[in-house]
C-alpha positions, -999 to +999 in steps of 0.1 A: -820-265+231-782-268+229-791-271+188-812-239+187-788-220+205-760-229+181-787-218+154-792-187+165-754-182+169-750-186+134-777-169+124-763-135+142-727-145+126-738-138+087-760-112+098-730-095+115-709-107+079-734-095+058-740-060+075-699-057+078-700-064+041-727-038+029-709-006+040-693+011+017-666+033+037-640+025+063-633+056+073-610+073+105-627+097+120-604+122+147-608+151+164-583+177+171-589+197+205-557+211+209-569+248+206-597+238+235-586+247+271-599+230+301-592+192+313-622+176+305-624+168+267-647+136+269-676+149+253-651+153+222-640+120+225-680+104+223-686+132+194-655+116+178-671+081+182-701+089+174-694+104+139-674+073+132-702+048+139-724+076+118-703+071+085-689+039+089-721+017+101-744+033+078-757+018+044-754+051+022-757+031-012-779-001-024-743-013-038-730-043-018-692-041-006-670-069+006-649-054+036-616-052+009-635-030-014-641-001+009-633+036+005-606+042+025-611+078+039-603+102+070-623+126+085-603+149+108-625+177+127-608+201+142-626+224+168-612+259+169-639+277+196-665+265+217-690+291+215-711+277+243-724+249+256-729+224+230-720+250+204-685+245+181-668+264+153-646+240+136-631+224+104-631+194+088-606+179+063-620+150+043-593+129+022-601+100+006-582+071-013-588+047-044-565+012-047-548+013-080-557-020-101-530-049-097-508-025-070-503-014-034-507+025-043-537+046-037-544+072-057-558+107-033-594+114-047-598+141-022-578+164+004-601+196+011-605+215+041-639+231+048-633+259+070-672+267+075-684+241+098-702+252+128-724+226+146-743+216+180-731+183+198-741+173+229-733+139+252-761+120+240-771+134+211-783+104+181-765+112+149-793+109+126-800+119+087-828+123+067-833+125+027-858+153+027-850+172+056-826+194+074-818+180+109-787+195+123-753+214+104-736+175+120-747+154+104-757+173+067-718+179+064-705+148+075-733+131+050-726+155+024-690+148+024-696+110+021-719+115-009-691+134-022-662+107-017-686+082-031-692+105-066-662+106-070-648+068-064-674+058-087-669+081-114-636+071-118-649+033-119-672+042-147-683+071-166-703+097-146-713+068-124-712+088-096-741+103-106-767+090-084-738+106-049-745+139-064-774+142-066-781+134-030-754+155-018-773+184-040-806+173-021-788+178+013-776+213+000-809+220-010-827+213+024-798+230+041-806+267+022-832+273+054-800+272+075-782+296+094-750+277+092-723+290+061-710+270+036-746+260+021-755+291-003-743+303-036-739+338-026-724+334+006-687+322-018-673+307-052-657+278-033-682+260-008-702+232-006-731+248-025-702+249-054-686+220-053-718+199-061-735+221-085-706+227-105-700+184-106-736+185-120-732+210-147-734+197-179-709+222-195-681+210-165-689+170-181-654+173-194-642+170-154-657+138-146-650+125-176-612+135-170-615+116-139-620+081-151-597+086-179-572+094-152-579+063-130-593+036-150-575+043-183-545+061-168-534+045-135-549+011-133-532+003-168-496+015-156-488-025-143-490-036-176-478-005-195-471+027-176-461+044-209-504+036-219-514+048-187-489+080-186-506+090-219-544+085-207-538+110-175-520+138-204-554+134-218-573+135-190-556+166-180-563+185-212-598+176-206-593+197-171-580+224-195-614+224-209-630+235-176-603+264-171-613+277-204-646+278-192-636+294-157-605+300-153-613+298-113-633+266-110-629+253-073-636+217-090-599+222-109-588+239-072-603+201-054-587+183-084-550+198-080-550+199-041-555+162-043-534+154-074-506+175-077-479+154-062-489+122-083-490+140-115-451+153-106-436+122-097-459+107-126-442+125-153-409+132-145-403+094-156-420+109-187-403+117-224-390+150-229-421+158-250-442+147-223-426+166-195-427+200-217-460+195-228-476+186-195-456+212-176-468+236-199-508+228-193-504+223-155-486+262-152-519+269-170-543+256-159-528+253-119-506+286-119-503+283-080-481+255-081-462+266-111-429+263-092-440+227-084-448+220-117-414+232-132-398+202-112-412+181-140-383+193-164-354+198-139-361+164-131-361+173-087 
């Protein structure tokens, strides 16, 4: 009996292993109540556990992850009104980070703010999602967004190997046009989530995602062996950005590239060559004009 026990024991052990090893995020999830009055705030605090067993315990690929390979990401939700009962207008800011080969830095993939997210929560609501339908405004952003952070992780693994994120982030827009909710149509504005995958998608934006494995797996994840290499790939990669601002000058994909990267590329090449610092300071004013002043540290060197 004793021997069965210990059995099953194990047997729940590398289940537990194996399950801890197939997700693909570990991901902080918080929510910010501090424009809520009253006392009792616990039903944000099972919302905020909730939406962290939602992204983090799920499968969302068929990819298998050890636990050090994870996307590191956050997930802050910040509740502005409730409406009624159940009933929240909020935000939600998704970041998300990728390890730089052979190094302790992380490169920001994502820092974006989406200021158009109503939902319904209630105690013991299930957080549940479905591939061909539209359940709640929940759980299609929160799963949107992780489709997102994944597209964009693996493209700058491989070329366009996010590929297969997209498109299920488009089918969640898609079954989400029947929705009251903003932040799903393409006339509703230029920069929202109906945007943001579309324009990924578009074959004439291909420059973009291939800009964005240049940057990380030709640019940065070079740089412990020769930074000089690496500082050349991301010049290249960002004059395949200029490519999209040609095409629209106002692309919100350049907009969620800069917001995430501006910083890096700063401190990146002010260790450059003078050619390199005038040439890149240059493009960014162009193609980034509202963080020219930012970008003019480059030269001054502060």
């Amino acid at each position: 009996m004793k021997k069965i026990n210990i059995l099953l024991i194990l047997i729940s052990f590398f289940t537990f292993i194996d399950t801890v090893k197939a997700q693909e995020l570990n991901c902080t999830v918080e929510v910010n109540t501090s424009q809520i009055q009253g006392s009792d705030k616990s039903i944000f605090t099972k919302l905020q556990t909730a939406v962290f067993e939602f992204v983090n315990n799920r499968k969302w690929t068929n990819n298998v992850f050890d636990n050090s390979e994870r996307i590191e990401c956050t997930m802050l939700i910040n509740i502005n009104e409730q409406v009624s009962v159940g009933n929240y207008k909020a935000t939600i800011q998704i970041q998300s980070r990728r390890p730089v080969f052979s190094s302790s830095y992380n490169s920001t993939m994502m820092n974006h703010i989406d200021k158009e997210f109503n939902f319904t929560f209630n105690e013991f609501d299930p957080l549940t999602y479905s591939e061909t339908t539209y359940i709640n405004n929940l759980t299609s952003v929160v799963s949107y967004y992780v489709y997102i952070i994944l597209a964009l992780d693996y493209d700058s693994f491989s070329l366009e190997g996010g590929t297969p994120h997209l498109e299920k982030a488009l089918g969640i827009v898609n079954n989400a046009q029947a929705s009251p909710n903003l932040g799903w149509k393409a006339f509703e504005d230029d920069k929202n989530r109906y945007w943001l995958v579309n324009d990924l998608l578009r074959q004439n934006y291909s420059p973009y995602r291939k800009a964005l494995y240049q940057y990380h797996r030709l640019g940065f994840d070079v740089m412990t062996k020769d930074v000089a290499k690496g500082r050349a790939q991301v010049l290249l990669a960002l004059k395949e950005m200029e490519k999209i601002y040609d095409i629209t000058p106002n692309a919100f994909i350049l907009t969620i590239f800069f917001n995430a990267k501006k910083d890096e590329i700063i401190n990146l090449f002010m260790e450059g060559t003078t050619t390199e610092k005038n040439e890149v300071t240059t493009l960014l004013i162009k193609v980034n004009p509202a963080n020219s002043n930012d970008y003019r540290k480059i030269i001054k060197g502060k």
